[in-house]
VOTORBA-163699 format. One record per residue: x, y, z of N, C-alpha, C in turn. Coordinates in nm, 2 decimals. Atoms other than C-alpha are relative to their C-alpha. Example, Ala and Ser with C-alpha at 12.3 -4.5 7.8 and 13.67 -1.06 7.14 Angstrom:
<atoms>
<<0.09; -0.12; 0.00>; <1.23; -0.45; 0.78>; <0.09; 0.12; 0.00>>
<<-0.09; -0.11; 0.00>; <1.37; -0.11; 0.71>; <-0.08; 0.11; 0.08>>
</atoms>
This chain:
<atoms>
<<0.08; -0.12; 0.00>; <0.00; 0.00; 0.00>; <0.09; 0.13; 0.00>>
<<-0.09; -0.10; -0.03>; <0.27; 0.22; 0.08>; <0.08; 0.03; -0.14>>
<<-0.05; 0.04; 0.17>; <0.44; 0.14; -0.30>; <-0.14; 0.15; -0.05>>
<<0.13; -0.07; 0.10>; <0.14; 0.30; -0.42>; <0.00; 0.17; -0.03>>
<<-0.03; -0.13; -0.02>; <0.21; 0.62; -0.29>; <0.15; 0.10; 0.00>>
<<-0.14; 0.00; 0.06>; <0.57; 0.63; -0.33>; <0.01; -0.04; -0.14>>
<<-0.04; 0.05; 0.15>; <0.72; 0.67; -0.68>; <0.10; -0.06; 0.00>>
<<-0.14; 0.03; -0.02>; <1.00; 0.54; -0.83>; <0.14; 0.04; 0.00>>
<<-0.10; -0.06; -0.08>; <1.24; 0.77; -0.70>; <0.04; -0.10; 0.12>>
<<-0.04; 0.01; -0.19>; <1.18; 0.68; -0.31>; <0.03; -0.13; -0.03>>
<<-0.09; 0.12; -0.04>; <1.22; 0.31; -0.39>; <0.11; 0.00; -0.06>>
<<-0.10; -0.04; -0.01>; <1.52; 0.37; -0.56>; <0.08; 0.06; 0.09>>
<<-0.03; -0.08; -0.11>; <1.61; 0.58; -0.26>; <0.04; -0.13; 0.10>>
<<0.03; 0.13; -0.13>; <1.50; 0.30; 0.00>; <0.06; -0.12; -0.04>>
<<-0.06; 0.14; 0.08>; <1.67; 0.04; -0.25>; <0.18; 0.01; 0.04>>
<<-0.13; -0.07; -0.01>; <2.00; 0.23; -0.23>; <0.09; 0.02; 0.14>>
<<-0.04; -0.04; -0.14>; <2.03; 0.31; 0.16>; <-0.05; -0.09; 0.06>>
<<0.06; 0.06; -0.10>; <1.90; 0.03; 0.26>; <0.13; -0.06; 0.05>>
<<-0.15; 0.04; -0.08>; <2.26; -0.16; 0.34>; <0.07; 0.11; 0.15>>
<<-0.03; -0.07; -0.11>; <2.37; 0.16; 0.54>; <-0.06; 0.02; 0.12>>
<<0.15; -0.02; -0.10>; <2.02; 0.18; 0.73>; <0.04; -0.13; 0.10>>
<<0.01; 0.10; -0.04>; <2.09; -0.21; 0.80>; <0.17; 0.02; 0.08>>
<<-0.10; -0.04; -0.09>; <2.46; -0.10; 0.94>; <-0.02; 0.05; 0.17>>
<<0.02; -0.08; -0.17>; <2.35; 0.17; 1.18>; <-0.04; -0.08; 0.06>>
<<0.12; 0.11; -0.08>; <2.08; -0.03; 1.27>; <0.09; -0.11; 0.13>>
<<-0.06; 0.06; -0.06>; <2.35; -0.28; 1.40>; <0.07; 0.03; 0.06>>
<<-0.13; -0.07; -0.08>; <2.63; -0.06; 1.54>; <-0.11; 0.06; 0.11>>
<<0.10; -0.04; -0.07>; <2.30; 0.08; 1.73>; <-0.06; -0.10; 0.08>>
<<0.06; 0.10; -0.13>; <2.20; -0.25; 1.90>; <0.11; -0.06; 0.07>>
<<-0.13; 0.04; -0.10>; <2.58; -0.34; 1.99>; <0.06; 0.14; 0.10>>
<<-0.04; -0.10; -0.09>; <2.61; -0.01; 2.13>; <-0.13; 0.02; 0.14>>
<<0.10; 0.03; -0.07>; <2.27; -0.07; 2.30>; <0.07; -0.09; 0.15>>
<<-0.05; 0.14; -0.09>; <2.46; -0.39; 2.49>; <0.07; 0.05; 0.02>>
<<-0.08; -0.11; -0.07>; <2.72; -0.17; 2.56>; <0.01; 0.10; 0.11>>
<<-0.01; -0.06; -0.13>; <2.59; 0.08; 2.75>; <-0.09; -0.02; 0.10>>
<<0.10; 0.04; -0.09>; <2.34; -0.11; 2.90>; <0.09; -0.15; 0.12>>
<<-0.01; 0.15; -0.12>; <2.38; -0.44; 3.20>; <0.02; -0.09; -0.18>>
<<-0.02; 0.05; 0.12>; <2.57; -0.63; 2.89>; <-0.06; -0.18; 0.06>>
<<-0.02; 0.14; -0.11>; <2.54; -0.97; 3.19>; <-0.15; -0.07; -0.06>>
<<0.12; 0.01; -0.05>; <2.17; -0.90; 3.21>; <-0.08; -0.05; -0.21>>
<<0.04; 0.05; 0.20>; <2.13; -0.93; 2.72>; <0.05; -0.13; 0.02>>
<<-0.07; 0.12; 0.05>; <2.39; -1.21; 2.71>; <-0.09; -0.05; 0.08>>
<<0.01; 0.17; -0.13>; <2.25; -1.44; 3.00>; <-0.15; -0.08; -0.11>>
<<0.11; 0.07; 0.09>; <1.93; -1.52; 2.74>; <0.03; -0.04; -0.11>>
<<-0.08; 0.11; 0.16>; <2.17; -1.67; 2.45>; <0.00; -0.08; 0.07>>
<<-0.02; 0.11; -0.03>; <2.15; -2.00; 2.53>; <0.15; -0.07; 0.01>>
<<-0.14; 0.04; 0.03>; <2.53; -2.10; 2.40>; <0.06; 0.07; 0.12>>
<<-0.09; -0.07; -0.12>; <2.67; -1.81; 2.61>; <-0.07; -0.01; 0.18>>
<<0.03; 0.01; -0.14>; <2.45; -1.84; 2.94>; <0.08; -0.10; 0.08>>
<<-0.08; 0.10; -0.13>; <2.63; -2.09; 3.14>; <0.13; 0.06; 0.04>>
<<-0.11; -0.04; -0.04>; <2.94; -1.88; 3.14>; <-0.04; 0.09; 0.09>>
<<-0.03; -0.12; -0.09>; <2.79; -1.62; 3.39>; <-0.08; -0.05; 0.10>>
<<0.04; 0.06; -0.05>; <2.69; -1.90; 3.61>; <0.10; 0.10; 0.19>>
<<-0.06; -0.09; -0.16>; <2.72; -1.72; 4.03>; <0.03; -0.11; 0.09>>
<<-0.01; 0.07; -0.09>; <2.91; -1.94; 4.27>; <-0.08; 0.04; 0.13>>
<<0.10; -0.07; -0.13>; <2.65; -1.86; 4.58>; <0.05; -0.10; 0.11>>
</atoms>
């Protein structure tokens, strides 16, 4: 529906920038894990959870 109203400039446009978009995008969710409790993302990967196992 959205096609419809967009010519074919903007998907050209959106065709074009979409790799860079898909960058930020990622440098923006490892920078998310970064300045957030990095302990509190990883511990719900399955592969990596057992490394941040608490001796109590």
């Amino acid at each position: 529906m959205l096609t419809r109203f967009l010519g074919p400039r903007y998907r050209e446009l959106v065709k074009n920038w979409w790799p860079t978009a898909y960058t930020w995008g990622a440098v923006g969710i490892v920078g998310l894990v970064w300045v957030t409790d990095w302990r509190l993302i990883l511990e719900r990967v399955p592969y990596i959870k057992g490394k941040f196992k608490k001796d109590d």
